[in-house]
N, C-alpha and C positions, 0 to 999 in steps of 0.2 A: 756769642754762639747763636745763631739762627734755628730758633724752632718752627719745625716743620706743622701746617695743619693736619691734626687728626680726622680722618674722615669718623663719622658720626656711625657705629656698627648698627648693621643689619636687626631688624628684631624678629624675633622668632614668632611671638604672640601673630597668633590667627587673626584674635579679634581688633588688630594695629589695621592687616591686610583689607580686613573686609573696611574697617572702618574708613579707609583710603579710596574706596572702590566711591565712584561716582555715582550719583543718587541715578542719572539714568541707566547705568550699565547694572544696577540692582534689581529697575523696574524692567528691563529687557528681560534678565533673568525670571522673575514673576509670570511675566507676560508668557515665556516659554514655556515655563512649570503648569500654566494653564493650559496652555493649546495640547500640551503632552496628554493631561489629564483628560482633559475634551474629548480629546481625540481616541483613547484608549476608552474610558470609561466604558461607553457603549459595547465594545467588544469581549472587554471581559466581563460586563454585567452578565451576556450572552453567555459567554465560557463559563460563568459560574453556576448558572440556573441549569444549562441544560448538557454543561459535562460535568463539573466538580459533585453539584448536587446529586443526579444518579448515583454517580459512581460513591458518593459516601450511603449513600440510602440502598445500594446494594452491597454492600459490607453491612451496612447495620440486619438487612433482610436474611445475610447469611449465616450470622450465628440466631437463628429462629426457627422451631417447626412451624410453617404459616400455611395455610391452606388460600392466602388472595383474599381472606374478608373476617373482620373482627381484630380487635388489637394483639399488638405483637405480648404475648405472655409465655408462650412455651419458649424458652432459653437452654439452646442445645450446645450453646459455644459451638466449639469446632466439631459436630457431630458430622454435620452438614458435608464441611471439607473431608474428611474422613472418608464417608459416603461416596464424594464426589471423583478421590483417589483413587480408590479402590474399584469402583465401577470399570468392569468391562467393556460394557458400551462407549463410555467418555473414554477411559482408555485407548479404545481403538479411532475413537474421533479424531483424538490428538496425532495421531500415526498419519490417519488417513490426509487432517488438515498439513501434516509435514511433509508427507508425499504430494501434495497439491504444491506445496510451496517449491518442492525441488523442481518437479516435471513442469510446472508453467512457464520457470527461468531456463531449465535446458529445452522447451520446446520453440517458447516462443521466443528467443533470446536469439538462434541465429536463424529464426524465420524471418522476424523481422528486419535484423540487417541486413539479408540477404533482398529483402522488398525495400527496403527502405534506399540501398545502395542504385538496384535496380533503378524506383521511382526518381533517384535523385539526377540520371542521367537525361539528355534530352530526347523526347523521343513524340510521338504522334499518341493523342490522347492521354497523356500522361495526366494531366487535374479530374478528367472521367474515373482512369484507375484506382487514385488517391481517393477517390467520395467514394468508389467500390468496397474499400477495403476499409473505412474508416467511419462506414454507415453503422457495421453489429456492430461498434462499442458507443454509438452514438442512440440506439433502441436503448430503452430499458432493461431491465432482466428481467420483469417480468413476459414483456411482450417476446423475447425473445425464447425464454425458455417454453411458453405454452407455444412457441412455433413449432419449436425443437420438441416439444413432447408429440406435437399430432407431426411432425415428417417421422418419429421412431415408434409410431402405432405398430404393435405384431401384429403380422399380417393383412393388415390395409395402409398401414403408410406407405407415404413415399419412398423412401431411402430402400423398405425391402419389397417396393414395387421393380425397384429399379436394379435392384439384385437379381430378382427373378427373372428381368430381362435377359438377363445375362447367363442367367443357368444357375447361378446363385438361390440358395435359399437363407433364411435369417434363423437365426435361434428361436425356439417355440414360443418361448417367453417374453421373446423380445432383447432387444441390447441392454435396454433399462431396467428387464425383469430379470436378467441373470449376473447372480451374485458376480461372477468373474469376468463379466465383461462390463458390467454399470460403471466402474470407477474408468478406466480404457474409455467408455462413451463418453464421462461426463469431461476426461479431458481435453477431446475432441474437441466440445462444444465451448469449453471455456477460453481454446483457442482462438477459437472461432469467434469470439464477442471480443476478446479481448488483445487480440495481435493489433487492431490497428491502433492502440494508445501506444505501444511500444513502436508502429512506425511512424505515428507522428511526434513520437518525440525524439525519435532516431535523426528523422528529416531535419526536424526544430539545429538538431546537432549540426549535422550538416552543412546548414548556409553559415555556420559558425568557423569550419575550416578554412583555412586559405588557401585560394587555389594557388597562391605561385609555389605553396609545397609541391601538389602534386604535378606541374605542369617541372620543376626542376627537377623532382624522381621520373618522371618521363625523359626528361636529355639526357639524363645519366642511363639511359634504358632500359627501367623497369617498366615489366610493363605493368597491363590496368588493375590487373587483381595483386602484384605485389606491391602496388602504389596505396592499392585499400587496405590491406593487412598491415603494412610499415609503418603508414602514414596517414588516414585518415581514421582505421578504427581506432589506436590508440589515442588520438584526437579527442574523441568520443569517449572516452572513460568514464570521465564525470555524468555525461549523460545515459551510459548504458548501472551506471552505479545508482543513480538516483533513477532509472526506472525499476530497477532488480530491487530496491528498495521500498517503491510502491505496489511493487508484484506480491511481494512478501508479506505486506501489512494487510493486502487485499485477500488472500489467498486465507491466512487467516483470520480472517473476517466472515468467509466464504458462507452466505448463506441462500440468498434468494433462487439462485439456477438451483441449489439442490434442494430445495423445498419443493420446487415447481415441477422438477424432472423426478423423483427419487424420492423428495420424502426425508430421505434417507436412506432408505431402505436400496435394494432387497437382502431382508436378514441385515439392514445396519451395515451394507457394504461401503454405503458411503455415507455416512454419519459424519459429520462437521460436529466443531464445539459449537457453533451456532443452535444446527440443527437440534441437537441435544439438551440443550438449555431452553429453549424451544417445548421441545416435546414434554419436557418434566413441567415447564411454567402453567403450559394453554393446556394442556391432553391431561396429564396427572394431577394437575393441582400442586405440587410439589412447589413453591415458590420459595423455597427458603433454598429447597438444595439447587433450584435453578439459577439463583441471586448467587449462590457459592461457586456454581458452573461461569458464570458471567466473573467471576471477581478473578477467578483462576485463568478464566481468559485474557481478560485483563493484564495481567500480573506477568504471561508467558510473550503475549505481544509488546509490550514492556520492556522487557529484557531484552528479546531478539532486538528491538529497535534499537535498545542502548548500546551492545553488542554490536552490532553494524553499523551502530554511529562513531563507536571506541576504533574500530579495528578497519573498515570501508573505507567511510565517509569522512574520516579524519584523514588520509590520505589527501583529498582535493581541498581543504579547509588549509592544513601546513603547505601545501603549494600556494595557495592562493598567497597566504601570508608572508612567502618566500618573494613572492615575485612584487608585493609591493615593498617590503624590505629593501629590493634592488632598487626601486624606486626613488 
């Protein structure tokens, strides 16, 4: 009878594996494990000092009555957040920063595609237009808002010099000075600084389509605006979604144009969570319920994020992962 050799079984032990691994396929691995470290360290030394740290030193400033000077001893726990809930003022921040976030994405959303579709065709002066349109988001906010506050002086600025041209006259108070019309001005202006991030990144989208889509939706007859609606905006998804995303985080964020133009005010029409937290830290001395305003801010821009990351932006993440699957 002929016995057959047994092959020698598999071992399961780990440390069999590694022990097999070649002394330089070990030090490769080391060598990696450094440059990784190298390489990161620096950044998140960075991320840690000047976001982690904050952000736990205003949690610790929010359960405290602090008035800004002398050690933390008055311990209010969640007095603070309570305070910060219940305020009418903050309250209405939060409303107004929501309304900021809808009206930026419905205004400037098919402003800029429609400039952006515009700039992408060929045409005479078109890289002039582009630096037109792509200069106010390239100013500061501060420069820009103290331009914006002296063209909407009542009564001697520009804007209602140029009404009165016309037969127009402007509110007494001014756009800025009247409750019902400050929030309407401020999103004018927000437009205004900020539509050209939305067309250059419309554009960026853009050279990303392929023309032999649209030149094959043209043999077939479509013409040029159902060739853009069919076939190139939903193209653009991903990038009209990851700007609706930086709209949003920015929006509540919103602080410097309304500091500069507004204040806040008038009568707190347009109060930002910024603003607000703001006002209670530098103006009232309040620093513990302003650290609690910051932590709630925090905590709401947080969520929307994760929430448009859960339900958006998970969307282009499962595509991406579909299509090298095919792969």
């Amino acid at each position: 009878m002929t016995v057959l050799p047994v092959a020698p079984r598999a071992t399961t032990d780990p440390s069999a594996g590694r022990a097999s691994r070649p002394a330089g396929a070990r030090g490769r691995d080391w060598r990696m494990a450094l440059e990784i470290v190298g390489f990161t360290a620096p950044a998140l030394l960075l991320f840690a000092v000047f976001v982690v740290w904050p952000i736990l030193r205003a949690v610790q400033f929010s359960v405290y009555r602090w008035k800004g000077f002398g050690p933390l001893v008055d311990f209010v726990g969640l007095q603070n957040y309570v305070s910060v809930l219940t305020d009418d003022v903050f309250t209405g921040a939060v409303g107004h920063n929501l309304l900021i976030v809808v009206l930026s994405i419905l205004v400037q959303l098919p402003l800029g595609l429609a400039i952006a579709l515009l700039l992408n065709r060929r045409m005479r002066g078109q890289g002039v237009l582009r630096t037109i349109i792509f200069v106010p988001y390239v100013l500061s906010e501060v420069i820009a808002g103290v331009v914006w506050f002296q063209l909407l002086q009542p009564g001697r600025g520009v804007v209602e010099t140029l009404l009165g041209t016309v037969g127009l006259e402007g509110p007494f108070q001014g756009f800025l000075g009247t409750p019902e019309l400050a929030m309407p001005t401020l999103i004018v202006v927000l437009t205004w600084k900020y539509v050209g991030l939305a067309v250059l990144l419309f554009l960026a989208g853009l050279q990303g389509v392929p023309a032999e889509l649209s030149e094959a939706a043209q043999i077939d007859g479509a013409t040029w605006w159902q060739t853009q609606w069919r076939v190139t905006i939903p193209l653009l998804g991903p990038t009209i979604r990851m700007w609706a995303f930086l709209s949003m985080i920015g929006s509540l964020q919103l602080f410097d144009m309304v500091w500069i133009l507004t204040g806040g005010g008038p009568a707190n029409a347009t109060t930002t969570m910024a603003t607000f937290l703001v006002n209670e830290g530098t103006k009232r001395q309040n620093y513990g319920i302003a650290a609690a305003a910051s932590v709630v801010l925090f905590v709401i821009a947080l969520v929307m994020a994760l929430l448009y990351q859960r339900f958006v932006l998970r969307r282009d993440t499962d595509d991406a992962d579909a299509v090298r699957g095919v792969r």
